[in-house]
C-alpha positions in Angstrom: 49.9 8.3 7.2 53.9 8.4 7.8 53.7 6.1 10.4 51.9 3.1 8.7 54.1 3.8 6.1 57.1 3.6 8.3 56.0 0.2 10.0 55.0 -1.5 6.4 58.9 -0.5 5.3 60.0 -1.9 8.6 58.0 -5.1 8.0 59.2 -5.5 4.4 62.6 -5.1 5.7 62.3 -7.3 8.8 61.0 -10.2 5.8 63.7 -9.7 3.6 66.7 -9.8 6.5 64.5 -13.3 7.3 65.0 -14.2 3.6 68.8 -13.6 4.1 68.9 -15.6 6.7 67.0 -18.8 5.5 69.2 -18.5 2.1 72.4 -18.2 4.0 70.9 -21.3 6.4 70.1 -23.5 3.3 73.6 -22.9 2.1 75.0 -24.6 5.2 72.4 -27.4 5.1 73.2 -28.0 1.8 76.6 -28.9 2.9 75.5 -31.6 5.5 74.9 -34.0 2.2 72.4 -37.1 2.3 73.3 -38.0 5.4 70.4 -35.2 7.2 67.8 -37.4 5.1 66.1 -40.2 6.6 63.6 -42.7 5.3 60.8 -42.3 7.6 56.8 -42.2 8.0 56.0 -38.9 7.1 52.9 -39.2 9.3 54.2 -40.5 12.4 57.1 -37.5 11.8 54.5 -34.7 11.3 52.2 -35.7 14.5 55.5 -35.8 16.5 56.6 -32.4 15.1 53.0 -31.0 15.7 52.9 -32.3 19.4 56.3 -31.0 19.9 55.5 -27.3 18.5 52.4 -27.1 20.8 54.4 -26.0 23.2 55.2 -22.8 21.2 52.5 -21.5 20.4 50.6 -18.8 22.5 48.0 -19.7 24.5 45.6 -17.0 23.0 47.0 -17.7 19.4 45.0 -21.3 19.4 46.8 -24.5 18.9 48.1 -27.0 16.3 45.6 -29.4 15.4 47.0 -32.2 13.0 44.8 -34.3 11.4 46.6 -36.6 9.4 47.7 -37.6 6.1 45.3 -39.7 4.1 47.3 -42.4 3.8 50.8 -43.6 4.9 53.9 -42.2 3.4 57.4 -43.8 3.4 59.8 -41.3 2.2 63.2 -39.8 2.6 62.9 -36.5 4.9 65.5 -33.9 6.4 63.5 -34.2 10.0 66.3 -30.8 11.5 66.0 -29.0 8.1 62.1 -29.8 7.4 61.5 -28.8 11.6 63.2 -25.7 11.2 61.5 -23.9 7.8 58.4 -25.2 9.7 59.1 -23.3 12.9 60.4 -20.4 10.8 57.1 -20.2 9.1 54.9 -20.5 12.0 57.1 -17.9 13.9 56.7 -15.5 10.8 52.8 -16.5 11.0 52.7 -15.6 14.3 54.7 -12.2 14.5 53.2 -10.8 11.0 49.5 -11.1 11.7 47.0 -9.1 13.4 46.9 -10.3 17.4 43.1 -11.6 17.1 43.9 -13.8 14.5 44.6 -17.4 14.6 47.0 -19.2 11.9 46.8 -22.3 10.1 49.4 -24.7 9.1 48.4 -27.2 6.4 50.5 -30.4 4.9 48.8 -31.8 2.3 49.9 -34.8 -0.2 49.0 -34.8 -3.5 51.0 -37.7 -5.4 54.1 -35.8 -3.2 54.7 -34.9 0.0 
């Protein structure tokens, strides 16, 4: 029907103006050079950063349960850049699927973070 139509287009453009965005915000990241990378535990960085977006997720959504890496990783990280794709992907998680659903948010290592 025209109206399922018109929200799909609306959706498609709504991701595409988000796409914009995180191009034109990776083009000023780019600029901040090595400086925005730290060598740091990856785990200890994602159970902080998990912990921390708790507090943004909706009650009814669920909540973030992190688990862990297997094993420790030492490695160089952009902890503002690497917090804000994740937020930007949980926020599209959360806005662009149905209201009963819950979302998952995975980080896995396989010889790479």
């Amino acid at each position: 029907d025209i109206l399922d139509a018109v929200s799909r287009l609306n959706r498609g453009l709504y991701q595409l103006l988000r796409i914009v965005g995180n191009m034109s915000d990776a083009s000023v990241h780019s600029h901040y050079g090595h400086d925005a990378f730290q060598y740091m535990d990856a785990n200890a960085y994602f159970n902080e950063l998990a912990v921390k977006l708790q507090s943004q997720i909706p009650t009814d959504r669920g909540n973030i349960l992190y688990t862990g890496l297997k094993k420790q990783i030492y490695t160089m990280l952009a902890p503002l850049a690497l917090e804000r794709a994740i937020c930007n992907l949980l926020s599209n998680a959360i806005k662009f699927s149905p209201h009963e659903s819950s979302v998952s948010l995975r980080i896995s290592s396989k010889n790479k973070i």
